[in-house]
C-alpha positions as CSV (number, residue, x, y, z in Angstrom):
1,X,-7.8,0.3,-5.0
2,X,-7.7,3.3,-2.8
3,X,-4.3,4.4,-1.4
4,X,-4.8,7.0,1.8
5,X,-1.5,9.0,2.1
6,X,-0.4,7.6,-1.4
7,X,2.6,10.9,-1.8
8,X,3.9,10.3,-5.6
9,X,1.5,7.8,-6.2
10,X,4.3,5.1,-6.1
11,X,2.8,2.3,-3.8
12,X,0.1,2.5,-6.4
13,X,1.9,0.6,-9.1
14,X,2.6,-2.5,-6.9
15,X,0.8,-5.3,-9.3
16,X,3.6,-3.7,-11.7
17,X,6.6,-4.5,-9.9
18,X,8.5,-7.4,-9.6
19,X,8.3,-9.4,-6.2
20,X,11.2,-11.7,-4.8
21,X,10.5,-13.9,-1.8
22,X,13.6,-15.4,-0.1
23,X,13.6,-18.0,2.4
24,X,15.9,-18.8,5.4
25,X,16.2,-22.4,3.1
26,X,17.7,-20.9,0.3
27,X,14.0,-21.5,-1.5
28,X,12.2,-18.4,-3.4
29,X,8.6,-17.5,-5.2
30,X,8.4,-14.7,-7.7
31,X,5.5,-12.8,-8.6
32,X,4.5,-10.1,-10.7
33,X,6.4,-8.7,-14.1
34,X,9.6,-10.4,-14.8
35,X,10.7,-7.7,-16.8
36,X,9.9,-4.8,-14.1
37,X,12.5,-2.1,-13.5
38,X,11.3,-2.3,-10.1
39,X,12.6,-5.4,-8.3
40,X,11.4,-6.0,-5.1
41,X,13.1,-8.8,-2.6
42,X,11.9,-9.5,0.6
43,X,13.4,-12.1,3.5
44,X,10.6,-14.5,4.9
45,X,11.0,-15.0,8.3
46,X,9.5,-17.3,10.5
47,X,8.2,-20.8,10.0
48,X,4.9,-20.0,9.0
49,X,5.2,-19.7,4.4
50,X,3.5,-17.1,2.3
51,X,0.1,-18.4,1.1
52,X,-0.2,-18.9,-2.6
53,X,-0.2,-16.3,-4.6
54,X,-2.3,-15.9,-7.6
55,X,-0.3,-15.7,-11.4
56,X,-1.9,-12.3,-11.2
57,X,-4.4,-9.9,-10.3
58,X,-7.2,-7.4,-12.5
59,X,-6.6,-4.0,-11.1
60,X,-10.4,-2.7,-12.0
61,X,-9.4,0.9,-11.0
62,X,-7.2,3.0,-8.6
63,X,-6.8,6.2,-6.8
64,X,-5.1,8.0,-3.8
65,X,-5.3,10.6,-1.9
66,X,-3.3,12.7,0.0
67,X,-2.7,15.8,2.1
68,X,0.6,17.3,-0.3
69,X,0.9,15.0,-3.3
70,X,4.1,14.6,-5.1
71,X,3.6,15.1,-8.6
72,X,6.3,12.4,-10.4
73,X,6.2,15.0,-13.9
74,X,8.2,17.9,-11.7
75,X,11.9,17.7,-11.3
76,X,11.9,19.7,-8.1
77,X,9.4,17.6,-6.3
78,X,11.2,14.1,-7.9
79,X,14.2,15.7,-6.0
80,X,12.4,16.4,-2.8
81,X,11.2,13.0,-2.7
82,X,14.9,11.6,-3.3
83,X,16.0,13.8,-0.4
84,X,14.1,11.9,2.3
85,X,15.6,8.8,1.5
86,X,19.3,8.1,3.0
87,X,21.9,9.2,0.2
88,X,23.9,5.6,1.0
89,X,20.8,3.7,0.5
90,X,21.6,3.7,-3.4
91,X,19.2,0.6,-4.1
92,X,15.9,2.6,-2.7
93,X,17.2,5.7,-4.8
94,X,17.2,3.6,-8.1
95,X,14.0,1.9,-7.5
96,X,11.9,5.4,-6.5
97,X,13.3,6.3,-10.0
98,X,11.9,3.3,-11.7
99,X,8.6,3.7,-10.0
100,X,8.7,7.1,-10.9
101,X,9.4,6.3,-14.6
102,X,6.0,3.5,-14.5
103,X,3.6,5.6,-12.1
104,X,4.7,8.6,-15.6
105,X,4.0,5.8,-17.8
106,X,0.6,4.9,-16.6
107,X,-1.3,8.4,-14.6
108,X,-3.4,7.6,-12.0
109,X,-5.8,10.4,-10.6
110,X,-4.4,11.4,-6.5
111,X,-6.7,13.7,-5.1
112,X,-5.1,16.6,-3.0
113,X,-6.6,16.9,0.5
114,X,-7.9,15.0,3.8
115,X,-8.8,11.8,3.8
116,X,-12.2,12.2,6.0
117,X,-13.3,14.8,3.9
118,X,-12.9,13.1,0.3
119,X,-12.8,9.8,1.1
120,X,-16.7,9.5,0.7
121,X,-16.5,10.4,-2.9
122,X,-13.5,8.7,-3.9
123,X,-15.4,4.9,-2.6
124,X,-18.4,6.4,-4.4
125,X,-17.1,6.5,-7.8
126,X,-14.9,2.8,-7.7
127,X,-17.1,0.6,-10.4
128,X,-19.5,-1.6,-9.2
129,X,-18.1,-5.9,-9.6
130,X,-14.6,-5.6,-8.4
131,X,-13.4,-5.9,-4.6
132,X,-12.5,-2.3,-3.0
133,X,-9.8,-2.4,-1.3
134,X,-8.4,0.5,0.6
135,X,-4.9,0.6,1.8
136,X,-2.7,3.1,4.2
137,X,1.4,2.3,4.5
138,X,3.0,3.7,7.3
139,X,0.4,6.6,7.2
140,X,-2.9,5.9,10.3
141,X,-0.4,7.2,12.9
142,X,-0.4,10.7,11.7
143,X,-4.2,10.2,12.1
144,X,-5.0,11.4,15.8
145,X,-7.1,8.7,17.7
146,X,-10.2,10.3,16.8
147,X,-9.9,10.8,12.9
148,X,-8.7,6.7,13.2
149,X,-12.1,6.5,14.5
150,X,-14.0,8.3,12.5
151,X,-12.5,6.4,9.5
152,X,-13.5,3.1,10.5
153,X,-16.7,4.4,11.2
154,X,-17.0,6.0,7.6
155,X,-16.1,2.4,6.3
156,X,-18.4,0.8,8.2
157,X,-21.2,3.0,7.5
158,X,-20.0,3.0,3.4
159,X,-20.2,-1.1,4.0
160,X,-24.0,-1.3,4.4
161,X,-24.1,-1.0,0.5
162,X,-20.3,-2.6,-0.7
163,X,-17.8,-4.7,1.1
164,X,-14.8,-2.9,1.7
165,X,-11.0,-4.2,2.7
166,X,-8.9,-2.0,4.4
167,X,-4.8,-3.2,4.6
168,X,-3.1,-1.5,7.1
169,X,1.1,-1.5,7.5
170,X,1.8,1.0,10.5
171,X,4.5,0.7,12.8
172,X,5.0,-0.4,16.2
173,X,6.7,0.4,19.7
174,X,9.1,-2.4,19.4
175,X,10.6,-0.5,16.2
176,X,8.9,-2.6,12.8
177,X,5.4,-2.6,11.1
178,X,3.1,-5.3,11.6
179,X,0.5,-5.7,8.7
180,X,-3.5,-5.7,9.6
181,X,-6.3,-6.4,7.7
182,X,-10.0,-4.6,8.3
183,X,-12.7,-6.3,6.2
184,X,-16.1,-4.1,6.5
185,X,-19.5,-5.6,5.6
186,X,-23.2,-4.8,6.4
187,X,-22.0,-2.1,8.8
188,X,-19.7,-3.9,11.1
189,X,-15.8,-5.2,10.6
190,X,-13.4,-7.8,11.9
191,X,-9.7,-7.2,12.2
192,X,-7.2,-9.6,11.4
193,X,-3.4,-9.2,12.0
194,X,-1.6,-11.0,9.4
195,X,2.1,-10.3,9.2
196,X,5.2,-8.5,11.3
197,X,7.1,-6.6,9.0
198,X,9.7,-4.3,8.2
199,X,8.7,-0.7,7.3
200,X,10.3,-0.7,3.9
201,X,9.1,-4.3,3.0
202,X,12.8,-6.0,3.6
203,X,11.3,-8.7,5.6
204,X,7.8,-10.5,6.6
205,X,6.9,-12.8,8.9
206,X,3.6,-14.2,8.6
207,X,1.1,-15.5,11.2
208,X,-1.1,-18.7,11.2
């Protein structure tokens, strides 16, 4: 896994969270460490359910990347971070502390600088036998139309020798995030848009 725009590094930890899925039924599924300080709940909307999900997942190896990284070891930056986030929204303040406490627990290398430009060597050194996925949250707009370009090209050129997924949660004129999938073999892609979504992951509604 490959986070672009990854900040603290917290997104990174996901498979180490604990996921709730609610539905408008009063039904749930569960997935991920029952015994997570980080406790994730999301509304399902929409008739369309969640596909299975697998008991769990072998993260082979992960990385980010980003512009200004926030290191989760400095007190100052930890405060920055906390700054951003509404003061009255007291759940999202306790669970960037948790995530802060795992992503301390468990370092993961976040290289500091533009994606296009370390990108290359970043896909280069993922081991060979596991899926690469590469994954951007709430990040490609900053990306002007031409750098969105030249990333999918970078992919699809780095795809001639390894298949690639990219998972994409960007936002939308209508004011929520919908969630797209680019899968990149052989040199060419298809896109698939999966989900609507809120930004922060409250609610999902999935597409056939």
């Amino acid at each position: 896994m490959i986070e672009v725009g990854s900040s603290a590094g917290l997104n990174l930890h996901w498979d180490r969270y604990y996921h709730r899925y609610e539905y408008p039924s009063g039904a749930s599924s569960v997935w991920g460490n029952k015994d997570a300080a980080v406790r994730l709940s999301t509304l399902v909307r929409g008739t369309v359910p969640l596909p299975l999900l697998p008991e769990s997942f072998r993260i082979a190896w992960r990385a980010g990347i980003d512009l200004n990284p926030i290191d989760v070891t400095d007190a100052d930056a930890m405060r920055w971070l906390r700054a951003l986030i509404f003061p009255e929204h007291l759940e999202r303040h306790q669970e960037t502390e948790a995530a802060a406490r795992i992503a301390r627990t468990h370092p993961v290398p976040i290289v500091t600088g533009d994606a296009l430009t370390h990108l290359p060597a970043l896909l280069a050194q993922a081991p060979q036998g596991s899926h690469l996925c590469l994954y951007a949250s709430m990040v490609l707009y900053q990306f002007s139309p031409e750098a969105r370009k030249d990333l999918w090209r970078m992919l699809a050129a780095f795809s001639a020798t390894r298949p690639v997924s990219a998972v994409i949660l960007d936002g939308v004129p209508e004011g929520w995030a919908q969630l797209l999938i680019r899968d990149f073999r052989n040199g060419s892609s298809t896109k698939r848009h999966m989900a609507a979504a809120h930004a922060h992951g409250r609610w999902l509604e999935w597409r056939e």
